[in-house]
C-alpha positions in Angstrom: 12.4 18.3 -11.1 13.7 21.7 -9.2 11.3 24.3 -7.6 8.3 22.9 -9.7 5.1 25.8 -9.6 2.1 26.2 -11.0 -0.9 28.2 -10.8 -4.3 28.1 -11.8 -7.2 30.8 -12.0 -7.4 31.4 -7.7 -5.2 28.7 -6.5 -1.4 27.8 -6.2 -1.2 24.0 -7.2 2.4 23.7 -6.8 5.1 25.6 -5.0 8.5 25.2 -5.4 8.6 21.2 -5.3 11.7 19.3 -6.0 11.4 15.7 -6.7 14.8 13.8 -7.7 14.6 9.5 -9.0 17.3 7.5 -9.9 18.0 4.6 -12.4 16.4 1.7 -11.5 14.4 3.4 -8.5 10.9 3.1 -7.3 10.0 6.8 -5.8 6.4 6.3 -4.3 4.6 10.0 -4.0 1.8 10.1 -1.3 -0.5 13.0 -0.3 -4.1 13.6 -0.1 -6.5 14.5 -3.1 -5.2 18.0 -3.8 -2.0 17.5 -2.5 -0.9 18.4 -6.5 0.7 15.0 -7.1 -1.3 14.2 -10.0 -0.3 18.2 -11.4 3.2 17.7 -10.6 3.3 14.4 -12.7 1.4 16.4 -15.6 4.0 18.7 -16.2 6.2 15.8 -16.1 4.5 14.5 -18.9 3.8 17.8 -20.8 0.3 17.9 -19.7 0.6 21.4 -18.4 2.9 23.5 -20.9 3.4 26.4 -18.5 5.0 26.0 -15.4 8.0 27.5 -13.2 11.4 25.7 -12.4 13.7 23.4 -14.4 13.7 20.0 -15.5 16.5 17.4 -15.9 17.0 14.4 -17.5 20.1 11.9 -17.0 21.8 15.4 -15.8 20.9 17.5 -18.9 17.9 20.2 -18.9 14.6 18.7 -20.8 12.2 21.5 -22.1 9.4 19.3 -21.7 6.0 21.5 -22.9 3.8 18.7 -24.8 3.4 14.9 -23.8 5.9 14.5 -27.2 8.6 16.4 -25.7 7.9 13.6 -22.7 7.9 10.4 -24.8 11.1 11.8 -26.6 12.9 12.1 -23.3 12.0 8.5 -22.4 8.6 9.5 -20.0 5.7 7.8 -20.1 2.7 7.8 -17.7 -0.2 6.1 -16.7 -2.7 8.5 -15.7 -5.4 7.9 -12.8 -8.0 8.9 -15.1 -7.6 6.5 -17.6 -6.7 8.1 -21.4 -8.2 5.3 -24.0 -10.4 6.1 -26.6 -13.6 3.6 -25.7 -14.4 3.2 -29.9 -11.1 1.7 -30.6 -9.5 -1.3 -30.0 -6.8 -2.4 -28.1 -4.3 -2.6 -30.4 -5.1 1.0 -31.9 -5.2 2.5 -28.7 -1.8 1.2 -27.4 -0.1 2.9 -30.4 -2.1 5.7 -30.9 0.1 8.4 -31.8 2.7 6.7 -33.1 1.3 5.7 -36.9 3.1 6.1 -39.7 1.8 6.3 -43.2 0.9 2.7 -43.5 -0.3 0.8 -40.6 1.8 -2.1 -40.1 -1.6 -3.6 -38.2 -0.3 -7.2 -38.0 2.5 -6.1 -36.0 1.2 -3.3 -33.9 -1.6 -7.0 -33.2 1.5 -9.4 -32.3 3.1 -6.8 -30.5 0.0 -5.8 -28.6 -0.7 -9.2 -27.7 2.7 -9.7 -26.5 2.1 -7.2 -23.8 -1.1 -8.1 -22.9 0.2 -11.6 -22.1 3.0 -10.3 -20.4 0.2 -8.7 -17.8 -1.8 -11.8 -17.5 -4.3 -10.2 -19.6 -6.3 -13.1 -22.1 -7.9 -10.5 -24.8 -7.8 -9.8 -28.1 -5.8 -6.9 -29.6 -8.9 -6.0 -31.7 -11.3 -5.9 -28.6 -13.1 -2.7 -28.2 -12.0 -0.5 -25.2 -15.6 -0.1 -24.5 -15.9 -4.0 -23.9 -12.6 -3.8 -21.5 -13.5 -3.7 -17.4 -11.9 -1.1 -15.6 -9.4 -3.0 -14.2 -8.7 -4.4 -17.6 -8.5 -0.9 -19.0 -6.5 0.0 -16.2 -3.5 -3.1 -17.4 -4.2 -1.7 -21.3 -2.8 1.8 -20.0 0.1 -0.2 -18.3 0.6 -2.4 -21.3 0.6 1.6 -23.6 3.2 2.9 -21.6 5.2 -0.5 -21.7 4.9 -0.1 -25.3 7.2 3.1 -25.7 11.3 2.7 -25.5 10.4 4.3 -21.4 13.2 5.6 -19.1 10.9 7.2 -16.5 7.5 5.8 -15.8 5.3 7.7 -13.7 2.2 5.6 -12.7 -0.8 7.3 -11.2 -3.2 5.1 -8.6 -2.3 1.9 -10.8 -3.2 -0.7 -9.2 -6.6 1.3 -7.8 -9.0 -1.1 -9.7 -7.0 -4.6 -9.5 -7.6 -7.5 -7.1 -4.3 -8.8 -5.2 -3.5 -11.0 -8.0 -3.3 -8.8 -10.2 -1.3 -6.3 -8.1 1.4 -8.7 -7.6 1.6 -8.9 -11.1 2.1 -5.7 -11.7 5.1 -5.2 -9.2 6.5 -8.3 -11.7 7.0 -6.1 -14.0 7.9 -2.9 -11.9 11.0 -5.2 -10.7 11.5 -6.0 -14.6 11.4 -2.6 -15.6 13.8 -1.4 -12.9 16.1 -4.4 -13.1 16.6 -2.6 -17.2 17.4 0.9 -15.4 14.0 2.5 -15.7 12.9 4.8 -12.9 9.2 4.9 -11.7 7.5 7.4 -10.0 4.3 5.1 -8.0 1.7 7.6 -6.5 -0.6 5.2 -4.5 -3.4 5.4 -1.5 -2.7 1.9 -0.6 0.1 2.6 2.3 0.4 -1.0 2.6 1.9 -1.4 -0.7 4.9 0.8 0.0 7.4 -1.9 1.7 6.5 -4.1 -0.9 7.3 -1.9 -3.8 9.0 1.4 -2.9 12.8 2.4 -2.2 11.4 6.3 -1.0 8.4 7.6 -0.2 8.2 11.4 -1.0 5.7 13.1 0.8 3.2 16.3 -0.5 0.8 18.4 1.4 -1.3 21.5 0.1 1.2 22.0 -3.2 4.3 22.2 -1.2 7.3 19.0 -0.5 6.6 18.3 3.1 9.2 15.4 3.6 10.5 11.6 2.5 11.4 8.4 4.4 13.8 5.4 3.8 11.9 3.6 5.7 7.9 2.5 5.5 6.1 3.8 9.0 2.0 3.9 8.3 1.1 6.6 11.4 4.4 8.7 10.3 3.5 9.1 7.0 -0.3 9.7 7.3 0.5 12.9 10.1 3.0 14.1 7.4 -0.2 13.6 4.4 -2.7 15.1 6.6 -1.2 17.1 8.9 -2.2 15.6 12.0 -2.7 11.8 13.6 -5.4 10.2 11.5 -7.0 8.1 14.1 -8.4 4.6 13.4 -8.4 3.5 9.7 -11.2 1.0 10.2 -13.8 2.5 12.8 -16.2 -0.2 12.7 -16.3 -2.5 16.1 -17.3 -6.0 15.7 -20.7 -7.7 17.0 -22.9 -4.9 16.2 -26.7 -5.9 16.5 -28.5 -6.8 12.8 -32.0 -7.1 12.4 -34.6 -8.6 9.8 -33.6 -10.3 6.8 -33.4 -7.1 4.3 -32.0 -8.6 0.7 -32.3 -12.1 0.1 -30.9 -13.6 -3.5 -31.4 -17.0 -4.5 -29.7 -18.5 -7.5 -29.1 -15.6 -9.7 -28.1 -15.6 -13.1 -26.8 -13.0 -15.6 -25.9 -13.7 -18.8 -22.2 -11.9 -20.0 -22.2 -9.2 -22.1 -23.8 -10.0 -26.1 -21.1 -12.3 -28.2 -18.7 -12.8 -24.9 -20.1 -16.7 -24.6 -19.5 -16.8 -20.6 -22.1 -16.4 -18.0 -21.5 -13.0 -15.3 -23.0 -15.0 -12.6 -24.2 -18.6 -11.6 -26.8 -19.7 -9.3 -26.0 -16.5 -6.7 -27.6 -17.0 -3.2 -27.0 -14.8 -0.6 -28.9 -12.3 2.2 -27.8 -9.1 3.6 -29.8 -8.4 7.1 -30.0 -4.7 8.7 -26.9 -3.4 10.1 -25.3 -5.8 8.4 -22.3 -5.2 6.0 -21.3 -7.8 3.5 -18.4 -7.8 1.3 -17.8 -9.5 -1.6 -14.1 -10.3 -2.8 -13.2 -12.0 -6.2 -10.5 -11.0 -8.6 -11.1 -9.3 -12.2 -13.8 -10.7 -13.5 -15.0 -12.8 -11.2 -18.5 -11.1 -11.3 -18.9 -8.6 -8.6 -19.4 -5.7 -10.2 -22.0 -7.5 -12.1 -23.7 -8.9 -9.1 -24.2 -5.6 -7.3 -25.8 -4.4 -10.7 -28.2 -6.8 -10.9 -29.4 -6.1 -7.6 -29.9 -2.6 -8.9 -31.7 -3.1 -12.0 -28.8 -2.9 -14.9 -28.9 -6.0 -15.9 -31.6 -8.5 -16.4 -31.5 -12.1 -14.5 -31.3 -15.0 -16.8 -32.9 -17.2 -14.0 -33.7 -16.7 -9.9 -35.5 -15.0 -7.3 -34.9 -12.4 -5.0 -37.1 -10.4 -2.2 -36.7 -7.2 -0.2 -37.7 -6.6 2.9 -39.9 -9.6 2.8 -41.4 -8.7 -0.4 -40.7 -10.0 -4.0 -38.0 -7.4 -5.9 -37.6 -8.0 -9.6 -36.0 -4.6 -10.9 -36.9 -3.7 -14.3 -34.8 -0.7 -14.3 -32.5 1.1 -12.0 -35.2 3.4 -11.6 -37.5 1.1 -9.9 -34.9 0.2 -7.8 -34.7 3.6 -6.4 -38.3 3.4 -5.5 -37.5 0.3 -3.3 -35.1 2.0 -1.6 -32.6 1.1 -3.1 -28.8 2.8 -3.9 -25.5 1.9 -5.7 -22.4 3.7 -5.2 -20.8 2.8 -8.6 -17.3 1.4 -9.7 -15.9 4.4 -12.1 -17.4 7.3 -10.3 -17.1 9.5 -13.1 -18.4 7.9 -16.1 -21.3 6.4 -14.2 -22.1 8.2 -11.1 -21.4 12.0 -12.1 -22.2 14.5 -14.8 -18.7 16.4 -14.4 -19.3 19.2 -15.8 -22.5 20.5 -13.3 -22.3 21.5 -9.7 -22.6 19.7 -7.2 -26.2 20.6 -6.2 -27.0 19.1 -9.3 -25.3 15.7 -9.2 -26.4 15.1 -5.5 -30.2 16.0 -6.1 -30.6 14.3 -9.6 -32.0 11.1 -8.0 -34.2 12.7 -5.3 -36.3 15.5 -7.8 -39.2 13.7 -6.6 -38.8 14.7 -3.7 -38.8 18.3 -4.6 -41.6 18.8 -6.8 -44.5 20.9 -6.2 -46.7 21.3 -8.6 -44.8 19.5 -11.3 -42.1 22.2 -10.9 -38.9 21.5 -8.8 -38.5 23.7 -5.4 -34.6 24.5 -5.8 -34.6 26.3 -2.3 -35.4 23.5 -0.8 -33.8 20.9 -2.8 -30.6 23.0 -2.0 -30.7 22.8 1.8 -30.6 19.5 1.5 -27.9 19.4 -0.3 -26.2 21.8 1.6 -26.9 20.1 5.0 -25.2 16.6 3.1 -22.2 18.3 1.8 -21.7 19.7 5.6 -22.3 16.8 6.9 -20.0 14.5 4.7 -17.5 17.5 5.0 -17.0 18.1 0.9 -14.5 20.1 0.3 -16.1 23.2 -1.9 -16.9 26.9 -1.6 -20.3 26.1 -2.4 -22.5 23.6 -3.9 -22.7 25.7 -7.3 -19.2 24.1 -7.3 -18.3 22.4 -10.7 -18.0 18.3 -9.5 -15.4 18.2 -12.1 -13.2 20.3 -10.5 -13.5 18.3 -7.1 -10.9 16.1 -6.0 -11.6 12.3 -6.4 -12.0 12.1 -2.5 -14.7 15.0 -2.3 -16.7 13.5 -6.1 -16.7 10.2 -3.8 -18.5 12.3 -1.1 -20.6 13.7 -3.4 -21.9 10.3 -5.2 -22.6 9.2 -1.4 -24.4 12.6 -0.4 -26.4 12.0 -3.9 -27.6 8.4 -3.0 -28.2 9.5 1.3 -30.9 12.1 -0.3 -32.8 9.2 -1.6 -33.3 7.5 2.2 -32.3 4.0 1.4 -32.5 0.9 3.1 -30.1 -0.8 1.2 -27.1 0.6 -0.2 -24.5 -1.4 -2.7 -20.8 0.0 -2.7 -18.4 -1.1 -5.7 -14.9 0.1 -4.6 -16.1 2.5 -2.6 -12.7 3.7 -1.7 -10.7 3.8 -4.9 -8.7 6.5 -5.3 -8.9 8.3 -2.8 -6.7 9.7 0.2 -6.3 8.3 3.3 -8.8 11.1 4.9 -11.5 10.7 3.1 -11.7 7.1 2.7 -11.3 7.1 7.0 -14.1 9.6 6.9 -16.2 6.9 4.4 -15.1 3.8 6.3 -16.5 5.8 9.5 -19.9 6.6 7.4 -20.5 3.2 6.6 -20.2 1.9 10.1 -22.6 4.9 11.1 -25.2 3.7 8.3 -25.3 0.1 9.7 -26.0 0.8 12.9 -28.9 3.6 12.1 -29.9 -0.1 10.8 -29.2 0.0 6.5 -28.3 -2.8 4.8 -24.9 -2.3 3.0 -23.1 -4.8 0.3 -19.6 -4.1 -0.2 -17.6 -5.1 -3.4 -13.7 -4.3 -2.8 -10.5 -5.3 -4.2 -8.8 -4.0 -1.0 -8.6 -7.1 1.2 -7.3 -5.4 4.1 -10.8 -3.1 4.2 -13.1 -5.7 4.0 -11.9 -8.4 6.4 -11.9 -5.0 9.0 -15.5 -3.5 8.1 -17.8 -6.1 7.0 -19.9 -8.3 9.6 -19.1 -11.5 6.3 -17.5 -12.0 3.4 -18.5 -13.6 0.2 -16.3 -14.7 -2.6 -16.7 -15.0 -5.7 -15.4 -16.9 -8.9 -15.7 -17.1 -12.1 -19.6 -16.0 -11.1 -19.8 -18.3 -8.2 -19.9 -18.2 -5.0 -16.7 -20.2 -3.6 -16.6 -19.2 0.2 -18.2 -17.7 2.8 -16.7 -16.2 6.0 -17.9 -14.8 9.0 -16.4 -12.0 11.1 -12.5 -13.0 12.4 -12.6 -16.1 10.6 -11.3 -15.4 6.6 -7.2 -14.3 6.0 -6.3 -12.9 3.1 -4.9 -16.3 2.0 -7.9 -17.6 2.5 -9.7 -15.5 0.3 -7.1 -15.3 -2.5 -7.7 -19.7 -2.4 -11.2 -19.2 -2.6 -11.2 -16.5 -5.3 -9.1 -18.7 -7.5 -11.0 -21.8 -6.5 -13.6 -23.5 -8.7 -14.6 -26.2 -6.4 -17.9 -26.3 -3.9 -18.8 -23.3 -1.6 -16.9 -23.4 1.7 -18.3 -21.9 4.6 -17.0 -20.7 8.0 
């Protein structure tokens, strides 16, 4: 790619950015939300039909101007917003596109099952998107791409939902695909995946190539991404003062999801005391998500007890958990946290109205200081909070969802992957936030498939498998090997 632009209505996404990957190379492409990775990679894969400079393709021009100009050169990509159609099922979404008259729907089935095994992935071909976990939808894009005869494969934050298991799979199959010739462009957050995976790291800031390096150095590449020295990655200090007993759970159940025939979670205990952040670590499937939305009302227990602040807490709705103080910062930000197409003083007062109402009608003045004094404080990105959230990067929507659930005044605050997908800067800036909301005394439950973040910022850590709990750590005490052999475990609880 030579002297890449593009513009949109006000801004300059790209300017002049070259970008060059050989046979059998992995190119990893790092800069902050809004750096224009993710529009680069469009045009690479005729998202974007207009745009300035030249493409070339084994040494020949491509006129790529439609994501079918890109598949017949070879291109495929994985996108960071994931591009399945929930109503279909596997199967149909992996070849979707590429039907001829008659389906040849035993064969599209064998050869989607093929390379859903290949991923470590044990679901039908006719399963429903909609029935898929992110992380599951997440392989299903990587088994799509896989599907097409691919010469450049651009992948987009793919491994931004996965547990380390899963991750290590994936690089499998990045070494497969290179080991045929094929050249992958890996845009990634997770610096510490770099030396494991990448030949180059190519380095964009504000639309423009800043630099790239051979060689894998953390602090070097963040100043280059951000501009200046980062500072600490994980602010929080260790030994910090809890108080009361805040969430206690004892033996929670939750039924799977209707026809599935497995149980989310078993016979759950746990607590979470003020100023106290607990993480829970487990690979796909292992029940986290489905833990922190029981706490929240989503679901409804099969069996068990649990009480807040002292007091019995039976959520009948996420609603009432929001009386009780209660707030979850949601998995897929943008199909359960947002409404993308409002502003953003919309998304970060919808759960606080209350709050607002006089007289049965809503008083927007004040309703928008508040959000305004949030969106400064959490420095969002935006000319304004009439800001479409759609239009925000994933960093700032991630600020938002947090600005929309501080409004409410919680005590106790559930995070599932707070950090995924974002840049390095803002998920500092959020690492930094939670530290400051445990010691103003909150309660926070962390569910992460970044190891690394939550053997550095939580006070314990719970694992899970298979909907049980297999091990518990305290501060300094787990590895990352540790928790892998618990997360794969299915004997009795450990504890440390």
């Amino acid at each position: 790619m030579r002297a890449i632009g593009k513009s949109f209505p006000g801004v300059r996404a790209l300017d002049g950015v070259s970008l060059t990957v050989g046979e059998g190379e992995v190119v990893a492409l790092l800069g902050e939300n809004g750096a224009g990775k993710s529009t680069l990679m469009n045009i690479l894969a005729g998202v974007f039909k207009d745009y300035e400079g030249e493409i070339e393709i084994g040494g020949e021009v491509a006129r790529i101007h439609s994501p079918k100009d890109a598949r017949g050169h070879g291109i495929a990509m994985i996108h960071q917003e994931l591009n399945l159609v929930p109503e279909l099922s596997i199967a149909d979404n992996i070849f979707l596109g590429r039907e001829r008259a008659f389906l040849d729907r035993k064969g599209m089935e064998s050869r989607a099952a093929e390379l859903l095994r290949g991923l470590g992935l044990d679901l039908s071909p006719r399963t429903l998107i909609k029935q898929c976990k992110i992380a599951e939808r997440q392989l299903i894009e990587v088994a799509k791409a896989l599907s097409q005869n691919v010469r450049v494969l651009v992948m987009d934050e793919p491994t931004s939902a996965l547990a380390d298991a899963e991750v290590h799979r994936l690089y499998e199959v990045i070494r497969d695909l290179t080991g045929r010739g094929v050249g992958v462009i890996y845009i990634s957050h997770r610096l510490e995946e770099l030396e494991e995976i990448a030949d180059r790291v190519v380095v964009m800031r504000d639309g423009r190539y800043v630099g790239e390096r051979s060689s894998i150095d953390r602090d070097e590449l963040i100043q280059m991404m951000v501009g200046r020295p980062l500072g600490e990655m994980f602010p929080r200090a260790a030994g910090g003062d809890t108080g009361e007993e805040l969430l206690k759970v004892e033996d929670l159940s939750v039924p799977g999801e209707a026809g599935s025939g497995r149980t989310a979670l078993r016979s759950v205990s746990l607590s979470v005391r003020a100023g106290e952040i607990v993480g829970v670590a487990g690979l796909m499937g292992a029940g986290r998500s489905e833990l922190l939305e029981a706490i929240f009302g989503v679901h409804r227990p099969a069996g068990g007890a649990m009480t807040l602040a002292g007091r019995p807490y039976r959520p009948r709705s996420p609603r009432h958990a929001i009386a009780r103080g209660v707030a979850l910062v949601a998995e897929d930000r943008k199909a359960q946290s947002l409404v993308l197409g409002n502003t953003i003083a919309f998304n970060a007062s919808l759960p606080s109205l209350k709050r607002f109402l006089r007289f049965g009608v809503v008083a927007a003045k004040k309703a928008n200081a508040e959000v305004e004094r949030q969106v400064r404080e959490l420095r969002v990105k935006t000319p304004s909070t009439r800001f479409t959230v759609g239009n925000l990067s994933g960093g700032n929507q991630q600020k938002v969802v947090l600005a929309k659930w501080l409004l409410t005044a919680p005590s106790l605050i559930l995070m599932d992957e707070p950090t995924r997908g974002i840049d390095v800067g803002a998920k500092a800036e959020i690492h930094a936030l939670m530290s400051e909301l445990a010691a103003s005394g909150k309660a926070v439950l962390v569910a992460s498939s970044e190891l690394p973040e939550l053997l550095a910022m939580c006070d314990r850590i719970l694992v899970l498998c298979e909907g049980r709990i297999t091990a518990e750590f305290g501060r300094g005490q787990a590895t990352q090997e540790a928790i892998l052999e618990a997360a794969m475990a299915r004997q009795q609880v450990m504890t440390l």
